[in-house]
C-alpha positions as CSV (number, residue, x, y, z in Angstrom):
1,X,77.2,78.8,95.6
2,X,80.3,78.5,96.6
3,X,81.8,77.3,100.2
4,X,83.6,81.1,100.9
5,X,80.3,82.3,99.9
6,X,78.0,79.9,102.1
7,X,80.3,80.8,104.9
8,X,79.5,84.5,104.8
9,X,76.1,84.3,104.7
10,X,76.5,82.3,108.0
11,X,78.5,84.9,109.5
12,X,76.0,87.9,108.2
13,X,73.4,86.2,110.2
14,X,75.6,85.4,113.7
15,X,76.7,89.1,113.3
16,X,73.0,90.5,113.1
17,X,72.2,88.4,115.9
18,X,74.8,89.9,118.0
19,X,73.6,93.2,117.5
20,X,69.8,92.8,117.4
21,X,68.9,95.4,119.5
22,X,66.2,96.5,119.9
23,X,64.7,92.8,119.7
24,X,61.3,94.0,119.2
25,X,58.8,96.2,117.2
26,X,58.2,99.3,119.2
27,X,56.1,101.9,116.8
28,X,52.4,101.5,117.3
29,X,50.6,100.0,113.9
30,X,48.2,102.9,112.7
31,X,45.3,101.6,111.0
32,X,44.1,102.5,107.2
33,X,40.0,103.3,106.9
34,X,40.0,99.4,105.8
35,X,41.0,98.7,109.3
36,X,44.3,97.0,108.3
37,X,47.5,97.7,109.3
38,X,49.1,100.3,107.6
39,X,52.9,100.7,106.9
40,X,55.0,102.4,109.4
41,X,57.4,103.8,106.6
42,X,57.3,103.5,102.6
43,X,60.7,103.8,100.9
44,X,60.3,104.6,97.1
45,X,63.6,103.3,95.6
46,X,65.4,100.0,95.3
47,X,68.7,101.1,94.8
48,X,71.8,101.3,97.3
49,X,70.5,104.3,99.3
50,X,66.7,102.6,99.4
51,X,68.4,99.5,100.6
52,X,70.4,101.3,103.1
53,X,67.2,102.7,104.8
54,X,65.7,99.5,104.7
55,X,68.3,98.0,106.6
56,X,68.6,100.8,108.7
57,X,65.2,100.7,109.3
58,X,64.8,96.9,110.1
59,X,67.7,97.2,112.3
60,X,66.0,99.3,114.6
61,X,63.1,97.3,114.5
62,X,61.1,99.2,112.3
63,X,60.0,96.3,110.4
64,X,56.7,97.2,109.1
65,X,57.9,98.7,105.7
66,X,57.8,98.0,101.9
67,X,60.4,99.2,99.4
68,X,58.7,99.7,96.0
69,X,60.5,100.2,92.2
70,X,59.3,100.8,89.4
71,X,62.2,99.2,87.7
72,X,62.5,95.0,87.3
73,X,64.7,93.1,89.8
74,X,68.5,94.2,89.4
75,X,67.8,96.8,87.1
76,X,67.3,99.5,90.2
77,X,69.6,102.8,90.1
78,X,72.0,103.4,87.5
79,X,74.3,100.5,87.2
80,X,73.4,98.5,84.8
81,X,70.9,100.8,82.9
82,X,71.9,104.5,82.2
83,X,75.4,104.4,84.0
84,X,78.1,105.0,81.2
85,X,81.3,104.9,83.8
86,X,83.6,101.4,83.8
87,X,83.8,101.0,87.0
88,X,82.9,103.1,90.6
89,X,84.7,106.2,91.1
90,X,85.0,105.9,94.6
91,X,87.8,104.4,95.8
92,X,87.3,100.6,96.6
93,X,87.7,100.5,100.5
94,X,84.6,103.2,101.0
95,X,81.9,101.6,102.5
96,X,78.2,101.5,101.3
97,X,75.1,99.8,102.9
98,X,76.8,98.1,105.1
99,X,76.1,100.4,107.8
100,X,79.9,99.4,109.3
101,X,78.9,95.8,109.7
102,X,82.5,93.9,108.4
103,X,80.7,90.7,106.9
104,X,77.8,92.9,104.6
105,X,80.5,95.2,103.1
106,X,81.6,95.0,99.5
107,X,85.4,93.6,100.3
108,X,83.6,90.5,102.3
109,X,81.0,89.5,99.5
110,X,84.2,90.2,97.1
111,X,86.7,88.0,98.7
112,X,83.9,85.6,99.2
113,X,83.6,85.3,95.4
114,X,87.1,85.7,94.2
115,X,89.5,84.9,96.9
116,X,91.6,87.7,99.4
117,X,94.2,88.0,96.1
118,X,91.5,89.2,93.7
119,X,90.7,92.0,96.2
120,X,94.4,93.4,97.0
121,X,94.9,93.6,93.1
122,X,91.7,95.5,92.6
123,X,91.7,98.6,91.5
124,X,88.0,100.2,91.2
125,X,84.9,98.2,91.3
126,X,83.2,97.3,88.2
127,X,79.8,98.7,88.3
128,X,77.8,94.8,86.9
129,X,79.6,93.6,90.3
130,X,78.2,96.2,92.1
131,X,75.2,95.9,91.1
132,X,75.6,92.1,91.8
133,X,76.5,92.8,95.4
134,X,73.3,94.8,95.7
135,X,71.1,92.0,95.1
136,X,73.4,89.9,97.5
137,X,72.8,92.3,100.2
138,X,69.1,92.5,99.2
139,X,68.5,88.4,99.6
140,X,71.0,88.0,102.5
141,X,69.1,90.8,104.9
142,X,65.7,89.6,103.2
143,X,64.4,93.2,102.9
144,X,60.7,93.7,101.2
145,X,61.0,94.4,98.1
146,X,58.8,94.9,95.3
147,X,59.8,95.1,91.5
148,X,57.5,96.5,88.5
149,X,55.8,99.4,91.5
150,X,56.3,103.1,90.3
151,X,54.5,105.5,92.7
152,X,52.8,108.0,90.6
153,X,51.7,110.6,93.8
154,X,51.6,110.7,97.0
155,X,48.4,112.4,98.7
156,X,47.4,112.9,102.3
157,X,44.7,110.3,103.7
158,X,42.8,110.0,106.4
159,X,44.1,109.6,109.8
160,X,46.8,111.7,109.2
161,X,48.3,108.5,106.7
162,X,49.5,109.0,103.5
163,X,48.0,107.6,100.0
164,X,50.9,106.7,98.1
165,X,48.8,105.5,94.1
166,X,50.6,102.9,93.1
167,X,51.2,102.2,88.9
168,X,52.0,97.9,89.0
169,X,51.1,95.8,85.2
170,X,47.8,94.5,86.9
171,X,46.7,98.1,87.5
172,X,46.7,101.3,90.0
173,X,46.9,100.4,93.8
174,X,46.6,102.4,96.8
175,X,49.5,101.6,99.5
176,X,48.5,103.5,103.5
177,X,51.6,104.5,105.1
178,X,52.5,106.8,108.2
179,X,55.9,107.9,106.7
180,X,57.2,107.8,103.4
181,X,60.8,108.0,102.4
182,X,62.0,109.0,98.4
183,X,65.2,107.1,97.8
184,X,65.0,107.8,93.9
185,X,68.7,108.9,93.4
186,X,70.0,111.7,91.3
187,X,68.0,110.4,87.7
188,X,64.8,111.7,89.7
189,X,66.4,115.5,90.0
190,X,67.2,115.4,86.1
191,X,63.2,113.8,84.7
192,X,62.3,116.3,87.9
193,X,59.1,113.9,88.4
194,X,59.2,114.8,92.3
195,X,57.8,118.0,91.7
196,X,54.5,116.8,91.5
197,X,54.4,113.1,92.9
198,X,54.3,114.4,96.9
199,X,51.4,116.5,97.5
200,X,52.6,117.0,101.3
201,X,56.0,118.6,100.5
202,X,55.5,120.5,97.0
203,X,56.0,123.5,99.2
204,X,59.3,122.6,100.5
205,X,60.7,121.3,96.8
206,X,63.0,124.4,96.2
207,X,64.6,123.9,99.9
208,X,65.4,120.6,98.8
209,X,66.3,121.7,95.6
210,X,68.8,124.1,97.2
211,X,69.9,121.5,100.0
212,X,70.4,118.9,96.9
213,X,68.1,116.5,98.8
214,X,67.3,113.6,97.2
215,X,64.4,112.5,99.7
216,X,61.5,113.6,100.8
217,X,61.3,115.9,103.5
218,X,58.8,113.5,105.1
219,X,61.7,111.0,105.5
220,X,62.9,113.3,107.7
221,X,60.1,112.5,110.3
222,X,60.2,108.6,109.4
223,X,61.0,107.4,113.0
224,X,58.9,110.2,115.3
């Protein structure tokens, strides 16, 4: 790792630290019929926008969450898998996870890697370095996680929790949440798996569909 590189990641963390507020949890754990814990939020989707809620999340202390993907590490969203553009179409100064935090956004990381002239004769970001930044952000913020999970359905469970059924290579588990929040990106509108995966919200599909949601209308509830 380089020295530029070494340096932001020291900055990332003095900048968090200057802006952790809250500074502790303040959502009361519900408890699963096992008597454990269960998760305050579920976020189905590693890509950018499931990353963005996780941070969001974290950075108001919701911290008791779990971000599951079916697809292996670095290989979530479109980037490097069904994406057939070059590069981004967005301009290269738009901002994406970062949530307006200078030393997490795209430009720092870049500079970091190639030096302040390599940015200013960018053009468009390359969609491999995106998707390398993602997995930057990911391990610099330490956000949980977990490869190889595809969520097959969603179901309600006792306690007024939610059953998310769980597909991993060892078998089918069972994750208890109080909130879960679909972060599954456009590719999920055009297999249209949603339709039957959330038993809670198969009634409000063709609002979404008409909103162009991409997230479950639980989401919308995440933090009450």
């Amino acid at each position: 790792m380089s020295s530029a590189l070494i340096a932001l990641e020291a900055q990332v963390r003095v900048d968090l630290a200057k802006i952790a507020h809250p500074n502790a949890e303040w959502l009361t754990p519900k408890l699963g019929p096992d008597s454990r814990p269960a998760l305050d939020v579920l976020v189905v989707g590693a890509g950018q926008s499931g990353l963005a809620t996780a941070f969001g999340l974290m950075r108001s202390q919701v911290t008791n969450i779990l971000v599951l993907d079916k697809s292996e590490k670095g290989r979530e969203g479109p980037w490097l898998t069904y994406a057939r553009m070059h590069t981004l179409r967005s301009p290269k100064h738009f901002t994406g996870p970062d949530l307006d935090i200078p030393s997490l956004t795209y430009q720092s990381w870049h500079e970091a890697r190639f030096g302040e002239e390599d940015w200013r004769n960018l053009d468009l970001i390359s969609r491999e370095l995106w998707a390398e930044y993602l997995l930057w952000f990911r391990r610099i913020l330490d956000l949980p996680v977990r490869n190889g999970c595809e969520v097959i359905e969603i179901s309600p469970a006792a306690g007024g929790l939610l059953a998310a059924k769980v597909q991993t290579a060892d078998g089918v588990d069972i994750v208890l949440a109080a909130r879960s929040c679909w972060r599954r990106g456009r590719k999920a509108w055009a297999t249209g798996p949603f339709r039957s995966r959330c038993a809670i919200c198969r009634r409000r599909f063709a609002y979404m569909r008409r909103s162009r949601s991409t997230s479950c209308p639980c989401a919308a509830n995440a933090l009450r």
